[in-house]
C-alpha angles and dihedrals in degrees: 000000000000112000114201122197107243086255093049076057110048092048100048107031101136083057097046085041090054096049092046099048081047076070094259113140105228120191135197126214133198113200087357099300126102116265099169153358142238111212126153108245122254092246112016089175106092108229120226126236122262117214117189098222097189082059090048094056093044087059100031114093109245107258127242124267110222092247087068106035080088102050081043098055093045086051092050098049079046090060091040105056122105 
């Protein structure tokens, strides 16, 4: 398990990336103790986000036709009015 200064690090990080992503721990110490560790991550493919449409439209109010959005603004003015 190779350990790099953070200096060592921080100057040479596509090489410590590499090595790490080759599945080498890396670790970087600080004074001469570890401070961290350089590990690949379990998944490294973001995952996308599922929406259950078929939810969404249960929750969601049902939108205006044209025909109302007028009837709809002069309502709410209606409400609004002191």
């Amino acid at each position: 398990m190779p350990c790099y200064s953070v200096a060592e690090a921080k100057n040479n990080l596509p090489k410590l990336l590499d090595r790490m992503l080759a599945g080498e721990e890396v670790v970087i110490t600080r004074r001469g103790k570890p401070i961290a560790r350089l590990n690949p991550a379990v998944d490294a493919e973001p995952q996308g986000v599922v929406i259950d449409l078929a939810w969404l439209d249960s929750v969601r109010p049902p939108s205006l036709k044209p025909d109302d959005l007028g009837d709809a603004v002069a309502e709410m003015r209606a409400e609004y009015r002191y």
